[in-house]
N, C-alpha and C positions, 0 to 999 in steps of 0.2 A: 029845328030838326036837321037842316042843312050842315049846320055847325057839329050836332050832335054825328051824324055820319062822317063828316073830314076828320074829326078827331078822331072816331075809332079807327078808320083805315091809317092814317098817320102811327099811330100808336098803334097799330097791330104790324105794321111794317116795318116799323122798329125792333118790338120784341122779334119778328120773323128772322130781322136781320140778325141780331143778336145769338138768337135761341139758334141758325143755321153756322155762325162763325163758332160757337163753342161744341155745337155737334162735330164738327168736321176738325178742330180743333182735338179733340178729343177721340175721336176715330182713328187720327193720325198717330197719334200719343206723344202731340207736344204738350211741352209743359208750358202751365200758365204764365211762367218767369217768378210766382208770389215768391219763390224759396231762395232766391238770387238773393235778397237782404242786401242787395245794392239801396242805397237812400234816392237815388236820381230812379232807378225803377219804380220804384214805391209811391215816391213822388210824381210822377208821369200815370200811374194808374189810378190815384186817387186823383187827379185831375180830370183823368177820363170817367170814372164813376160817380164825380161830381157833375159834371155837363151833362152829360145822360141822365142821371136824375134828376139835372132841371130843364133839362127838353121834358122829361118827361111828367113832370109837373106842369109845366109852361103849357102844355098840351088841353089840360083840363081845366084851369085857368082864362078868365075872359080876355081879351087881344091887350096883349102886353105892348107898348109902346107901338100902337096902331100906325098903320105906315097912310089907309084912307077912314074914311067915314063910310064909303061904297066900296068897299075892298074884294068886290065878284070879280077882277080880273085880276086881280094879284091873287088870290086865292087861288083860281084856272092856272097861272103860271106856275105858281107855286107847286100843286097837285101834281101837275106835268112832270115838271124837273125832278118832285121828289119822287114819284115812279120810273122815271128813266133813271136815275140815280142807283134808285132801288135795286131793279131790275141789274144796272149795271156792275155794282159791288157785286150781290151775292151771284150771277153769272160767273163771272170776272174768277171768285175765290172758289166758287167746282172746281172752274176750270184749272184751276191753279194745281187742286190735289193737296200733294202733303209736299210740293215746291214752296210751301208758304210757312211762313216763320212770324211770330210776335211783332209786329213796328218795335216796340220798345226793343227788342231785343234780336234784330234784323241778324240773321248769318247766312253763310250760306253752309248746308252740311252734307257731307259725302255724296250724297243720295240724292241731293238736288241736281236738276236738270236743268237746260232753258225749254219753256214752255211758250209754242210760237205759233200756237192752235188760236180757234175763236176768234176772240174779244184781244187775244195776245199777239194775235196776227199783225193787230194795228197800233198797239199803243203799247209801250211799257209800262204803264200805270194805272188801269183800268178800276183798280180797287180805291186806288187815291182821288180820281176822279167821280166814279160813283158814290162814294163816300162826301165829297163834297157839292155835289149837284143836289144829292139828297138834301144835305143840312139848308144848303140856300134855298132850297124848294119849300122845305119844313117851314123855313121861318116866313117863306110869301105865304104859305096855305096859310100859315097864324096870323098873318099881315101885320110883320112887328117890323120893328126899327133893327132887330137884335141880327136880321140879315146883316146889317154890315161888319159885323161879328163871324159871322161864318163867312163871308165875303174876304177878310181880312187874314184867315186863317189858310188860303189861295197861296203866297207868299211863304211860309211857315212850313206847306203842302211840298212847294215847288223845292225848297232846300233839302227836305227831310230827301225826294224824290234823287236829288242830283247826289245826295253823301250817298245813298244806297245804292246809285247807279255804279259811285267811283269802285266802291268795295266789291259789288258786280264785275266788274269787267276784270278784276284782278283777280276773283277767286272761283268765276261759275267758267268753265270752259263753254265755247261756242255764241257768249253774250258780248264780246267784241262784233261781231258779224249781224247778229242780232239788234246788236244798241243800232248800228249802221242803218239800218231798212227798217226802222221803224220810229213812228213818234211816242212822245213824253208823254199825254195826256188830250189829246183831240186829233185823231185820223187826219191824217195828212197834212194839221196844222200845224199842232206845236207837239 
C-alpha cells in the first residue's frame, strides 16, 4: 500500500509538473520549437519524450535495479528531494513569467527582463536545479541504481547553465550586475 501511494504522488507530480510548464508555456504564446525542423531540436525532444516516458513507466514497474533490500530510508530521502525539487522548478518557472524560453531553444527576446525576485534572488538557476533534485529524488523514492544517471546528468546541467549564462550577459541588459550578486545553483554556494 505504501508503494502504491509513493508512486501516485511521484507520478502526479510529474504530470503537475508538466501539465504547469505547458500551461504557462502556452499562456505566454511560446512556441513549442516543433516547427523549427532543426534535426538537433527534434532530436533533443525526442530524447526528452523518451526519458519521461520511461520515468514514467519506471514508476509503475517493480524497483528497477534496487539500490537496498530495506530501502525506507532511501525512499524518505528520495520523497524529500523530489518535493523540494518539485516545489522548486515549478516556483522558480511562475516566477520566471513569460522571461522564460524553451532549453532547446534558449534566447533572449525583446521583452525579456532580468527577473531578481523570489527563488531569483539567490540563484540563477533554480529551474535547472529543481529539475534535477527532482529526478535524483525520483529515482531514491524508486530505490534504483538509475540515480546515478540523473546524478551524472549534474555536469551536462552545469555546461547547458554556463553557455546560457554567456549568451545572457551579452544580450539581457542589467544580467551583468545580476550574474555578479548571485549564485549558479545553491544559495550562497555555488
Amino acid at each position: 500500500m505504501r508503494m502504491l501511494i509513493l508512486q501516485i504522488y511521484v507520478f502526479s507530480g510529474l504530470v503537475a509538473h508538466k501539465a504547469i510548464w505547458e500551461m504557462l508555456r502556452l499562456r505566454s504564446g511560446i512556441s513549442s520549437g516543433a516547427s523549427t525542423g532543426s534535426a538537433r531540436l527534434t532530436l533533443v525532444k525526442l530524447i526528452k519524450i523518451g526519458i519521461f516516458l520511461g520515468i514514467i513507466v519506471q514508476i509503475w514497474l517493480p524497483d528497477i535495479l534496487p539500490i537496498s533490500a530495506d530501502p525506507l530510508v532511501i525512499r524518505l530521502i528520495g520523497i524529500a528531494l523530489f518535493s523540494l525539487g518539485l516545489i522548486t522548478a515549478i516556483a522558480a518557472r511562475i516566477q520566471l513569467g513569460n522571461n522564460w524560453s524553451n532549453i532547446e531553444s534558449a534566447q533572449v527576446l525583446a521583452d525579456h527582463t532580468v527577473v531578481d525576485k523570489g527563488i531569483y534572488g539567490y540563484v540563477r538557476h533554480p529551474i535547472y536545479t529543481g529539475d534535477l533534485l527532482l529526478l535524483i529524488g525520483l529515482e531514491l523514492a524508486l530505490n534504483s541504481w538509475l540515480v546515478v544517471g540523473a546524478i551524472a546528468l549534474c555536469p551536462v546541467v552545469m555546461w547547458k547553465a554556463m553557455k546560457e549564462e554567456k549568451m545572457l550577459l551579452r544580450k539581457l541588459t542589467g544580467y551583468v550586475e545580476y550574474h555578479q550578486r548571485t549564485k549558479r545553483f545553491i544559495p550562497f554556494l555555488i
